[in-house]
SEVO-541404 format. One line per field, with one value per residue (C-alpha): residue number from 1; y, z, x. Coordinates in pm, whole numbers, plus 50000, padded with zeros to 5 digits. Each point is the difference from the previous one (the first is absolute). Example, Ala and Ser with C-alpha at 12.3 -4.5 7.8 and 13.67 -1.06 7.14 Angstrom:
2
seke = [1_2]
north = [49550_50344]
up = [50780_49934]
east = [51230_50137]
//
This chain:
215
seke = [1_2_3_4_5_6_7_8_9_10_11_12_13_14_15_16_17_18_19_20_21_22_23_24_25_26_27_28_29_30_31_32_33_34_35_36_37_38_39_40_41_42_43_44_45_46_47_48_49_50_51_52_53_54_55_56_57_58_59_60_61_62_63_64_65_66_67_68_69_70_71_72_73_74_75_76_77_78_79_80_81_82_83_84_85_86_87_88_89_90_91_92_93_94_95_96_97_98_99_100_101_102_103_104_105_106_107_108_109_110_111_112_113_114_115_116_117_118_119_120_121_122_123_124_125_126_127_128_129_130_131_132_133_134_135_136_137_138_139_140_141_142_143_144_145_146_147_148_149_150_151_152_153_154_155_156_157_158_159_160_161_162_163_164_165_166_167_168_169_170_171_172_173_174_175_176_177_178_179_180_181_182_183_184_185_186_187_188_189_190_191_192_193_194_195_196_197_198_199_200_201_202_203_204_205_206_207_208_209_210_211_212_213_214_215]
north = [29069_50021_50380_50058_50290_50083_50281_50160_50200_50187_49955_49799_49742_50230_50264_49846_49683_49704_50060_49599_49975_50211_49921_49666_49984_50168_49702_49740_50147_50067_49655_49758_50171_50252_50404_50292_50359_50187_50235_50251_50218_50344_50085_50121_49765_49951_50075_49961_49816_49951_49660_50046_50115_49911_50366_50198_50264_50359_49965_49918_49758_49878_49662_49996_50173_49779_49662_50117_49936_49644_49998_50202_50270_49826_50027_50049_50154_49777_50207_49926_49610_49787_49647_49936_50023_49754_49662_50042_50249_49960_50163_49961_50107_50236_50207_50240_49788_50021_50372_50162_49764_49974_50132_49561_50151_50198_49928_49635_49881_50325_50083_50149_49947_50255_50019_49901_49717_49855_50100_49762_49695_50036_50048_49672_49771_50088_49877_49716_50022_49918_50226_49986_50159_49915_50068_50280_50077_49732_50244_50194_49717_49908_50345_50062_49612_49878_49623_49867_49782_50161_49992_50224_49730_49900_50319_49965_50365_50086_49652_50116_50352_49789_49795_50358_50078_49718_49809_49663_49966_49688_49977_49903_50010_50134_49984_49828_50153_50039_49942_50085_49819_50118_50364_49937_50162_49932_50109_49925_50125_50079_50279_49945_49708_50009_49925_50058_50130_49631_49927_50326_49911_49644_50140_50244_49772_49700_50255_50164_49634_49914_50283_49912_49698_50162_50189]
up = [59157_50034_49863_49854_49971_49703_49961_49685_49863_49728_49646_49715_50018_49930_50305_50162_50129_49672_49878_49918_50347_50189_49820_50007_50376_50041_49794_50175_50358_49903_49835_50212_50258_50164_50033_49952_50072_49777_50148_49835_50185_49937_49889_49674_49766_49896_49633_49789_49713_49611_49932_49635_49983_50354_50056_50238_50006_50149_50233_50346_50136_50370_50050_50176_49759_49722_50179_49997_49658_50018_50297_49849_50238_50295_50158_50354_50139_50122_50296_50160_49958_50280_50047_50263_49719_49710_49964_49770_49827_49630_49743_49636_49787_49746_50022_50265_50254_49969_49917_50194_50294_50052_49811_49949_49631_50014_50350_50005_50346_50156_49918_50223_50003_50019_50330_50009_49770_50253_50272_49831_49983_50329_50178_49776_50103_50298_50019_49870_49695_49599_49825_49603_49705_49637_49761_50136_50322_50231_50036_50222_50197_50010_50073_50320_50149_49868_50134_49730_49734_49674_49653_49659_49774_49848_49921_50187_50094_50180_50144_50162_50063_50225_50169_50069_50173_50227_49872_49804_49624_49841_49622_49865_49668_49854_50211_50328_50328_50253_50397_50289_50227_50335_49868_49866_49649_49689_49647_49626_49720_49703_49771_50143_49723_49672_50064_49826_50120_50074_50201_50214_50050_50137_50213_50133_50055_50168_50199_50168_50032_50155_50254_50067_50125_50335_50059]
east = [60644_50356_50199_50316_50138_50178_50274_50012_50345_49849_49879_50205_50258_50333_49908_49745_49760_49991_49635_50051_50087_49760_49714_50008_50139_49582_49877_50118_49963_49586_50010_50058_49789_50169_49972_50283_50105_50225_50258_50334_50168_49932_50337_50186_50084_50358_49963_49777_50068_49851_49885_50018_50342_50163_50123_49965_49721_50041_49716_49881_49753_49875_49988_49688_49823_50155_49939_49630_49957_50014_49839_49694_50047_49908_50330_50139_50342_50218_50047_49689_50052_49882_50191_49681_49740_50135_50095_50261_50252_50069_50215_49956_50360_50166_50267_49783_50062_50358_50006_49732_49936_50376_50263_50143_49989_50283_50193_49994_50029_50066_49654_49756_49615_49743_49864_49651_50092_50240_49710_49761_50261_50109_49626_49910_50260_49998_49652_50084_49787_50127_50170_50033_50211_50002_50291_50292_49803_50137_50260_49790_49970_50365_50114_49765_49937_50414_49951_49760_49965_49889_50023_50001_50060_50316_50222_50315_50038_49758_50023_50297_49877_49793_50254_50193_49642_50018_49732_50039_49903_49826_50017_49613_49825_49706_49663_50230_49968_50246_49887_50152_49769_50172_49951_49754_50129_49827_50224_49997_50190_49763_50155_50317_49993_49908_49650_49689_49641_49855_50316_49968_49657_50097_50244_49784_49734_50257_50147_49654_49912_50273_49951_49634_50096_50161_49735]
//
């Protein structure tokens, strides 16, 4: 049985991984026959934000310990991630990605990633084995691998954010995946758009699919 591993950047779409997103990255990956590993950095999260209100709260959370919620607590830290062990690195969206595994959110491209994320993409492609994002996080993979072919959707900002990164942007549409076959780079937009549940599903599902098949 194949194994992703996906990488988790909290808890809740405005300071951490999309629920949507993560949840239904797990669906997909377990059906259409494969297996999976969640891992977060252990690591403070930016902010933490209410997601009744959008404020700001006056708190601190970990990211790890955060990320384990959707993952049911069977989580691991990214630090001990093993490009050797796993077919494939995957990571689900929301504004965590862009806050907490790199600081995209606020810096743009003069961003910087969090170590063991860029660890992870770097030990994987260098392997030569897929890597996927869904929704803001191609950015990761723009910022740390620069000559790839990605895409979060159609907003023309962070389309050129991308550009500025060295990477190129294609503009897609709900549930379409982006593939960089000589990477081997594997990216869809999903709440980038104005999407609904059934569409991040589909996208989730086409993109996992879609990563299968170079495995």
């Amino acid at each position: 049985m194949k194994k992703f591993a996906v990488v988790l950047a909290g808890n809740g779409v405005f300071d951490g991984a999309e629920i949507h997103e993560a949840t239904l990255t797990l669906y997909a990956i377990n059906k259409n026959g494969a297996d999976y590993e969640i891992f977060a950095p252990d690591i403070p999260q930016h902010h933490v934000i209410n997601h009744i209100t959008g404020k700001e709260m006056n708190e601190q959370r970990n990211v790890l310990i955060e990320s384990a919620r959707i993952a049911r607590g069977k989580i691991n830290d990214l630090k001990n991630f093993n490009p050797a062990v796993f077919d494939a690195l995957i990571f689900p969206g929301g504004f965590g990605a862009a806050k907490n595994l790199c600081d995209f959110a606020f810096k743009g491209p003069e961003c910087t990633v969090n170590e063991d994320v860029a660890k992870a993409i770097t030990g994987m492609h260098k392997a030569g084995k897929p890597i996927g994002a869904l929704c803001i996080s191609p950015v990761l993979l723009a910022k740390v691998l620069k000559d790839v072919e990605i895409t979060i959707g159609q907003d023309e900002g962070t389309a050129e954010a991308i550009s500025a990164l060295g990477a190129k942007h294609k503009k897609t549409n709900h549930t379409e995946v982006t593939v960089d076959e000589k990477n081997k780079v594997f990216t869809t937009p999903c709440y980038m758009l104005d999407a609904n549940i059934a569409q991040i599903g589909d996208g989730a599902e086409n993109i996992v699919k879609e990563m299968l098949k170079y495995l």
